[in-house]
Residue frames relative to the residue before (quaternion, step in Angstrom):
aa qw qx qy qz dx dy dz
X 1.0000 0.0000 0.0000 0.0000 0.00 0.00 0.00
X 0.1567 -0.8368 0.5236 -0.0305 3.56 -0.72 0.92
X 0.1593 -0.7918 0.5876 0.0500 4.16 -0.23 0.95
X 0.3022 -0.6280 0.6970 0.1688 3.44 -0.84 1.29
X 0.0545 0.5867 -0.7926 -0.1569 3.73 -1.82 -0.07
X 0.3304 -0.6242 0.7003 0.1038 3.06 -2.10 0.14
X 0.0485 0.7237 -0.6804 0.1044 3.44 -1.34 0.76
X 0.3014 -0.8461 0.4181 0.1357 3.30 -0.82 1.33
X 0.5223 -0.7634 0.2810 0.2557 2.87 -0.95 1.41
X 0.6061 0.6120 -0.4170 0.2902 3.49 0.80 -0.59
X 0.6137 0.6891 -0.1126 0.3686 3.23 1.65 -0.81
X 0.6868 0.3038 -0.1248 0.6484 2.82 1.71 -1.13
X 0.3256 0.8457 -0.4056 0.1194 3.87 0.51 -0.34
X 0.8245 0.1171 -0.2125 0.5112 3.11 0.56 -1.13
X 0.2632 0.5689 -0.6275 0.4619 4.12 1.11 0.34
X 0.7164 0.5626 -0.2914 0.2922 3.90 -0.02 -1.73
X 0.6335 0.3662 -0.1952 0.6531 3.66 0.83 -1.79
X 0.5186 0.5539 -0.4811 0.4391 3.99 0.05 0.49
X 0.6170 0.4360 -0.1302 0.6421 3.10 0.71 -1.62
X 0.5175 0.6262 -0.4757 0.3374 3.70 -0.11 -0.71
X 0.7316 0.4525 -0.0850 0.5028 3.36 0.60 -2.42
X 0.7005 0.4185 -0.5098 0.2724 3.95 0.21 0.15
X 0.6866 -0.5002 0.3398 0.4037 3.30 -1.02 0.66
X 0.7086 0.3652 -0.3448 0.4956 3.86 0.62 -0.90
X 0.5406 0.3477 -0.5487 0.5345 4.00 0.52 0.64
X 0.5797 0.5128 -0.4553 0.4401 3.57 0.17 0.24
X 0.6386 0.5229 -0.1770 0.5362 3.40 1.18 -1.10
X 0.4914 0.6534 -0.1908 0.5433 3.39 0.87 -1.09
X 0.7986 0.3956 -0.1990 0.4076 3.35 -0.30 -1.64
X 0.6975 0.5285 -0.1638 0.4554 3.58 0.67 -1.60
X 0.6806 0.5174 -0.3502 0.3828 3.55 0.53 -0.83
X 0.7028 0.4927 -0.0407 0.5115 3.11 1.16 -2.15
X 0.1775 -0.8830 0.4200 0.1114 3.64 1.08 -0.41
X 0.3632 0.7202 -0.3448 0.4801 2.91 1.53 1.36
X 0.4534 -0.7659 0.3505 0.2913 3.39 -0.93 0.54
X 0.2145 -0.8461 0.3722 0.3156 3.50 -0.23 0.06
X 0.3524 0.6696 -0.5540 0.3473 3.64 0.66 1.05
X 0.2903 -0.8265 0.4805 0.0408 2.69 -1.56 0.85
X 0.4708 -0.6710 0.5492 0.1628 3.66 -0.36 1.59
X 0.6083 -0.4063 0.5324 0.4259 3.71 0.19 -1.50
X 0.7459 0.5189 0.0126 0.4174 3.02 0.71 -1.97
X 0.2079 -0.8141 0.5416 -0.0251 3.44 0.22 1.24
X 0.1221 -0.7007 0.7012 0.0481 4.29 -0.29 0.96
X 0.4126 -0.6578 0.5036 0.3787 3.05 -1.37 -0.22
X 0.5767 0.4922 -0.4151 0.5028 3.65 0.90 1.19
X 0.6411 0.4533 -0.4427 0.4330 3.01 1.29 0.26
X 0.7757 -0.4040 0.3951 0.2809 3.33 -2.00 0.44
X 0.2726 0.7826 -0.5483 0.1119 4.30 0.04 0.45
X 0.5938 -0.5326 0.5315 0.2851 3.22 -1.69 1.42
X 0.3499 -0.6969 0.6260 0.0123 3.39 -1.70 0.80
X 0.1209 0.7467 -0.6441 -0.1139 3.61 0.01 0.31
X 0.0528 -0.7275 0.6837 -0.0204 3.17 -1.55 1.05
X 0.1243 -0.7297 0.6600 0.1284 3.54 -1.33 0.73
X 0.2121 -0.6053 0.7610 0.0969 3.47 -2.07 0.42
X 0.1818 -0.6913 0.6898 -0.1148 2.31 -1.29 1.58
X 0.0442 0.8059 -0.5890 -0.0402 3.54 -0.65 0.82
């Protein structure tokens, strides 16, 4: 069983094209040989940003 999600892009854009520019999306991309644009539509084979916080 497989759950699509969605996240608008206009919203996320420039957080994404950030991420884009670090070296480990480059790494990331190449390895996984995946693209890293974003439609909206989030499969579960595609490539999706992660937001994570720390709390200490």
């Amino acid at each position: 069983m497989c759950t699509w999600f969605y996240a608008e892009k206009a919203t996320l854009s420039p957080i994404i094209t950030k991420a884009q520019q670090l070296p480990l999306s480059n790494i990331i991309r190449n390895t996984m040989s995946r693209s890293a644009e974003m439609s909206g539509n989030i499969r579960p084979t595609d490539m999706a940003a992660v937001f994570a916080t720390y709390i200490k």
